[in-house]
N, C-alpha and C positions, 0 to 999 in steps of 0.2 A: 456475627462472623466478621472476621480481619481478612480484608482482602490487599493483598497487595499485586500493584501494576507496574510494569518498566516498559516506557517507551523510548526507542531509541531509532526515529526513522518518521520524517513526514506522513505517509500514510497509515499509519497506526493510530494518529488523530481521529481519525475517521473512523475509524475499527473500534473502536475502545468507548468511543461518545455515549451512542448507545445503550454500553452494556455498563459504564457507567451508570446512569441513570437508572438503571433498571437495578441492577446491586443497591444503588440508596433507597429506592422504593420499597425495596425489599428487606430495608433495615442493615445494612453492611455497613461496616467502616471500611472505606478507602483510600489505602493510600499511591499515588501517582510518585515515579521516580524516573527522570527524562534523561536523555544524551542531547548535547548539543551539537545540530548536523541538520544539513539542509533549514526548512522552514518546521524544523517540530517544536521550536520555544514558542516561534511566534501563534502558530496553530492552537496550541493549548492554552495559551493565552486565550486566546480570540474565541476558543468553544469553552472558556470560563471556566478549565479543567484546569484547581490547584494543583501542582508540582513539586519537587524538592531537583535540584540539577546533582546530581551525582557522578564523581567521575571525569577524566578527560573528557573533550570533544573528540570526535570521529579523525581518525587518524589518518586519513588519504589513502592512496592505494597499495604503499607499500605494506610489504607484510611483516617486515621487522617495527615497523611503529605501530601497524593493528595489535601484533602479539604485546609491543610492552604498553600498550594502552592500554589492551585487553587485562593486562593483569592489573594494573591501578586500577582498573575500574571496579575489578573482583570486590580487592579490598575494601572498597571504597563501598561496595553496595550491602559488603557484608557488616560495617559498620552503619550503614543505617538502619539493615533488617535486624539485626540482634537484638532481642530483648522485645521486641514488640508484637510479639506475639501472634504472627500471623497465622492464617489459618488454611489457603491457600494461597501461592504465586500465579499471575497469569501473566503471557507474551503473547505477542505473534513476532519472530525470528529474533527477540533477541535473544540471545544463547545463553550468555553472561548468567541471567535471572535463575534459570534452571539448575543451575553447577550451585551458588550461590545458596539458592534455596535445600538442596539435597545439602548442601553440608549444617545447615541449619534444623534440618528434617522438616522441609513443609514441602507438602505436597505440590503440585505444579503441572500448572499446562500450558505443550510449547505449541503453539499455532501456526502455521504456514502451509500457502500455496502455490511455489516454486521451486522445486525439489531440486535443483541444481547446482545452488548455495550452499558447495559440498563440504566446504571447511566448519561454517558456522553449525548448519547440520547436524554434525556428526556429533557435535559437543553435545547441542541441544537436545538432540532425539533421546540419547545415551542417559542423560542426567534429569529427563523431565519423567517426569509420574504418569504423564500423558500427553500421548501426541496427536492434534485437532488436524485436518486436512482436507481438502476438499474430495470428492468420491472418486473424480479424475483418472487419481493421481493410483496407482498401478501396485500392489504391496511388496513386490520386487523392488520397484526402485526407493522402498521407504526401508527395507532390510536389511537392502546396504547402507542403508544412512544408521542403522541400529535403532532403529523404530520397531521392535518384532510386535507381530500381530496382536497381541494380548494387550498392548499398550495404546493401541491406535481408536481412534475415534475417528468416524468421518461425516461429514456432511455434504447433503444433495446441495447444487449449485453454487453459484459465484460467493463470497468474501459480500464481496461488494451489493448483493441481493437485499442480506440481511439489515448491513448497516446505512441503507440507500432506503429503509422498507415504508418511511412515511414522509421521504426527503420531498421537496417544492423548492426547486429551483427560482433564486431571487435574480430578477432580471435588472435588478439598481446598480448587478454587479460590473453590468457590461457599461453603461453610465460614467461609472465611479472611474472606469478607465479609461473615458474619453473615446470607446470602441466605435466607430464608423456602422451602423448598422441596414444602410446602403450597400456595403460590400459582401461579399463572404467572408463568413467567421472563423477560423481555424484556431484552434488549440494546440499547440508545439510541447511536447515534454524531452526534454536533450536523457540520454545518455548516461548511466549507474556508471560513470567512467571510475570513480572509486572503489566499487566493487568489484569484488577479486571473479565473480563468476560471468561476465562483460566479458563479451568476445574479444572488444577490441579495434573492432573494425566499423570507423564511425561514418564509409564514405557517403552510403546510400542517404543517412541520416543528413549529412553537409548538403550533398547535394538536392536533395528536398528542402532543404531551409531556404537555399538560393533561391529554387525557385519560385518558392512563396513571397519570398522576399522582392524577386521581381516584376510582381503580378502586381498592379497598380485596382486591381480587382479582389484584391483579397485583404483583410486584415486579421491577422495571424497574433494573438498572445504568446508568447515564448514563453516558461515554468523552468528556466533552470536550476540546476540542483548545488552549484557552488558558485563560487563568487567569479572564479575563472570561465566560467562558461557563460557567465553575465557577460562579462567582457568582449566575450568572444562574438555573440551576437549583438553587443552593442556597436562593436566595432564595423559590424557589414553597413552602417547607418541606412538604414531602410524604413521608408513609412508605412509602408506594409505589416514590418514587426513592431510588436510592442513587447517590451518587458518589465512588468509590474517593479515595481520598487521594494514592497514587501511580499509578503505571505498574501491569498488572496483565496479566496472561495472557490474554488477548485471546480468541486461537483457541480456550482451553481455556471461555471463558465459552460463544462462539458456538455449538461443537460441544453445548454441554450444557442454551443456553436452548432455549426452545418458539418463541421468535420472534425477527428480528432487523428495528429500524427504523433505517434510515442515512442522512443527506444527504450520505454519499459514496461511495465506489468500493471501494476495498479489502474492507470487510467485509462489502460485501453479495456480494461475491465471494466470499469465506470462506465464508460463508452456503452460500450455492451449493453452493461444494464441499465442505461439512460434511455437505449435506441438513437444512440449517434453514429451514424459510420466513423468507423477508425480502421487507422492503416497500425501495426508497427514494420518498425526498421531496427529491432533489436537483434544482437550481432551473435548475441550467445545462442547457446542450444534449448528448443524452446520445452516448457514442461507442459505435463500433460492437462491441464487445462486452456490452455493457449494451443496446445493441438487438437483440441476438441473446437473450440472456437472457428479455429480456421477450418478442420472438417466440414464444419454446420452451415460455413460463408456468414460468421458474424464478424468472425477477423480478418484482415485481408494484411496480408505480408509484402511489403514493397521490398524490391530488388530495384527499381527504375522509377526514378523521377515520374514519368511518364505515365506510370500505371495510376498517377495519383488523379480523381477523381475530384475536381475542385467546379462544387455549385452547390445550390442551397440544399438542403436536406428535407424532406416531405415531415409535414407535422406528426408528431409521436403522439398518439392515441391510448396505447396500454402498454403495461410493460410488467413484468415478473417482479413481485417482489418479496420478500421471506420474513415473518416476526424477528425481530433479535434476540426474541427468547431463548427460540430453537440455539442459536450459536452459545448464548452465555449456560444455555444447559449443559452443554456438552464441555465446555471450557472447566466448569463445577464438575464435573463427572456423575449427572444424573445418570442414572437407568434408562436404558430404553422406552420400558414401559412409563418411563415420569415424565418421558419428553413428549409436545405436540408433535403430532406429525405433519413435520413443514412439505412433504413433499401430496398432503390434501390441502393445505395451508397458504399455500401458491396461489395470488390473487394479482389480476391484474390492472 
């Protein structure tokens, strides 16, 4: 089997490792094809996942240079896929691959659990063979995305369950960054300010930096997502924050801080499934997995500096985790009857 991947987004590193690995073991040819945006060259790099770069890089937030990216990038993917005979496509949000692959005729599955993301969406749902989701997520709000129900696949629990399912947290990682581990640890992730589906409104988010920033008791990693936003907290000069220089081990920070603050998705989900308390401060409207979370009190939504909760975190003893099977089953489009069931499979 010819498997082809497009990763176009840092956290899809993570998503993909896994089921990687499990595709080779299982005799697949793989091929990887990346965007460059945020820390996803360097990631895949660093998880020894060859690549081919295809394409512009991520075009900022305007949407006249997403659309004429978007379409070089068409091209561009469709000149690598042709001819090589794939046999299924696999994503999580990128859109591109599904349009891409239909006109190719290969099958395709488009993953995602942020239903909000209404632009990219709609491409994706509409042009993929299948759409992977987490159970959350409502089959109203997938309908209108053009996901109709005969296409959808879902899966019990987090994203991050499956691809987290045998992870050990390396603690050389807080080391390597000179981390103070006298103080408390915070994990800072800034703001999808490039994405079109970003509320917007970053103030909750600034003013939580500050504060950490001024707490001579804390030492706070910052994760931003562009060069400008480097800047932007390098500029408060605080010793409080730190901001990694490159790409860094993400999971292995989350599982080991006391605290996680995010204005986005991915790692307050890690969070989650680590057993770290996390706040977000994301501006946009939240989907339904992030409203199930905060129902349960696993997520906690800051509106005020104040609400923020800064001391050590009690040791994590168990936690949920999901084979990656289950996920790359469904991604293949197994049978019901072919797949484990991950929700007896849930071990803690």
């Amino acid at each position: 089997m010819r498997v082809w991947i497009d990763v176009t987004n840092s956290p899809h590193v993570a998503f993909f490792r896994p089921l990687v690995e499990l595709l080779r073991e299982r005799g697949a040819d793989v091929s990887i094809t990346a965007r460059e945006f945020a820390q996803t060259l360097e990631l895949l790099d660093d998880a020894g996942l060859e690549h081919s770069v295809v394409g512009p890089a991520h075009a900022g937030a305007s949407r006249h240079a997403k659309a004429r990216a978007m379409a070089s990038r068409l091209t561009a993917l469709r000149r690598f896929a042709r001819g090589r005979g794939f046999d299924v496509a696999l994503s999580h949000a990128s859109h591109e691959l599904p349009l891409v692959a239909r006109s190719l005729g290969v099958p395709s599955s488009y993953a995602f659990d942020y239903e909000f993301a209404l632009a990219q969406h709609r491409i994706g749902c509409r042009a993929a063979t299948r759409v992977v989701v987490p159970d959350a997520i409502p089959q109203a709000r997938l309908s209108r995305l053009g996901a109709r129900e005969r296409k959808v696949v879902r899966y019990p629990g987090l994203k991050e369950e499956y691809y987290l399912h045998d992870f050990r947290p390396d603690a050389a990682v807080l080391d390597g960054l000179g981390i103070d581990r006298t103080r408390v640890v915070a994990v800072v992730r800034t703001p999808p300010e490039v994405s079109l589906y970003h509320g917007g409104d970053t103030s909750v988010f600034t003013n939580v930096l500050r504060r950490l920033a001024g707490d001579p008791n804390v030492h706070a990693i910052v994760l931003p997502r562009t060069a400008a936003q480097r800047e932007q907290v390098s500029a408060l000069g605080s010793r409080s924050l730190l901001v990694p220089a490159r790409a860094v081990d993400a999971s292995s920070l989350v599982a080991l801080a006391d605290l996680v603050v995010s204005a986005g998705g991915t790692m307050n989900r890690e969070a989650v499934a680590l057993g770290t308390p996390v706040y977000t401060t994301f501006s946009g409207r939240l989907g339904a997995v992030d409203e199930r979370l905060v129902a349960e009190g696993r997520l906690r939504r800051l509106t005020d500096p104040d609400q923020l909760v800064v001391e050590r975190k009690e040791p994590v003893t168990s936690r949920p985790t999901r084979p990656p099977d289950g996920m790359l089953d469904r991604l293949l489009g197994a049978r019901p009857d072919q797949r484990r069931d991950d929700e007896n499979r849930v071990s803690s």
